[in-house]
C-alpha positions as CSV (number, residue, x, y, z in Angstrom):
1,X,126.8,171.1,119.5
2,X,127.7,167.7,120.4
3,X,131.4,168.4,121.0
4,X,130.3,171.0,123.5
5,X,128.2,168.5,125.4
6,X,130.9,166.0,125.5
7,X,133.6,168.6,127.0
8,X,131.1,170.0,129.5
9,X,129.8,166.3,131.1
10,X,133.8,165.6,130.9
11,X,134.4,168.9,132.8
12,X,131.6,167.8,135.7
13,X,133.5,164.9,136.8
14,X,136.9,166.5,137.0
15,X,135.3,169.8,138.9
16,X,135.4,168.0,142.4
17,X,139.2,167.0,141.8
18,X,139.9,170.8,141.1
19,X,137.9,171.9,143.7
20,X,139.9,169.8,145.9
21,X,143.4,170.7,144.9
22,X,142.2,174.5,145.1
23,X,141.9,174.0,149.1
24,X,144.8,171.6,149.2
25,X,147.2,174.4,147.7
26,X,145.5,177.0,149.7
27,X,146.2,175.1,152.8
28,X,149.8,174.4,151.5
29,X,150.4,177.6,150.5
30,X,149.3,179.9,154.0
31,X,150.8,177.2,156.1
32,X,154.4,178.0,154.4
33,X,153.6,181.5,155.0
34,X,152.8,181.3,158.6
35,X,155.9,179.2,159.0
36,X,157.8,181.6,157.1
37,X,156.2,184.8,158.8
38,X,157.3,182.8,162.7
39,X,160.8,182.3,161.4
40,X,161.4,186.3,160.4
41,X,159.8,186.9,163.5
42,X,162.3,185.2,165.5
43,X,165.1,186.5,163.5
44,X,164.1,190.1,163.7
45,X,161.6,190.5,166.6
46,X,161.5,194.2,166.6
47,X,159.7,193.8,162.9
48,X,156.9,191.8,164.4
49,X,153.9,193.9,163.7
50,X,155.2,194.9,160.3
51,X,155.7,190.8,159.4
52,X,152.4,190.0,160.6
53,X,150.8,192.6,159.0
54,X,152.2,191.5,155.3
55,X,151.2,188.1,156.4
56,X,147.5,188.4,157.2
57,X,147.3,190.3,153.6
58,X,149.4,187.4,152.0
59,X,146.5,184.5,152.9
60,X,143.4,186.9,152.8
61,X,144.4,187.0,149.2
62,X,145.5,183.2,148.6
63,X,142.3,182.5,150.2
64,X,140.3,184.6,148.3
65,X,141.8,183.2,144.8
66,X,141.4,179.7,146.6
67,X,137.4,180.5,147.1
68,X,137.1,181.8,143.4
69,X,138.4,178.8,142.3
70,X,136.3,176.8,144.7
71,X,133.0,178.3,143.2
72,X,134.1,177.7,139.5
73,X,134.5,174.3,140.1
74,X,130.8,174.1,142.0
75,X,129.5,175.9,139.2
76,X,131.1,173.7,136.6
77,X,129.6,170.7,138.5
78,X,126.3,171.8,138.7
79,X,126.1,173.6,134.9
């Protein structure tokens, strides 16, 4: 029971660190879709709606798993 204790304190002070690269890659990783959805757009403008379309899906989901990963952290903290 004492091992469990130990990885579970060690756990709380790392959750803040995780919770924080969670939002960094979420921010990372809908800003290169953005700039990636701008750049199709300007190469093939009559796809526009299409493009933006797949895009708004693409971050709703990053920032979904970036939420869930969020609230594990918090919880971890707090347990």
């Amino acid at each position: 029971m004492e091992l469990l204790t130990i990885i579970l304190e060690a756990a709380q002070g790392w959750a803040g660190i995780g919770a924080g690269l969670a939002a960094i890659g979420a921010g990372i990783g809908i800003g290169r879709i953005g700039g990636s959805a701008l750049e199709s757009m300007a190469r093939q403008p009559e796809s526009t709606g299409d493009i933006r379309a797949n895009m708004i899906v693409a971050a709703a989901l990053i920032e979904g798993v970036a939420l869930f990963a969020v609230i594990v952290c918090l919880l971890v903290a707090l347990g």
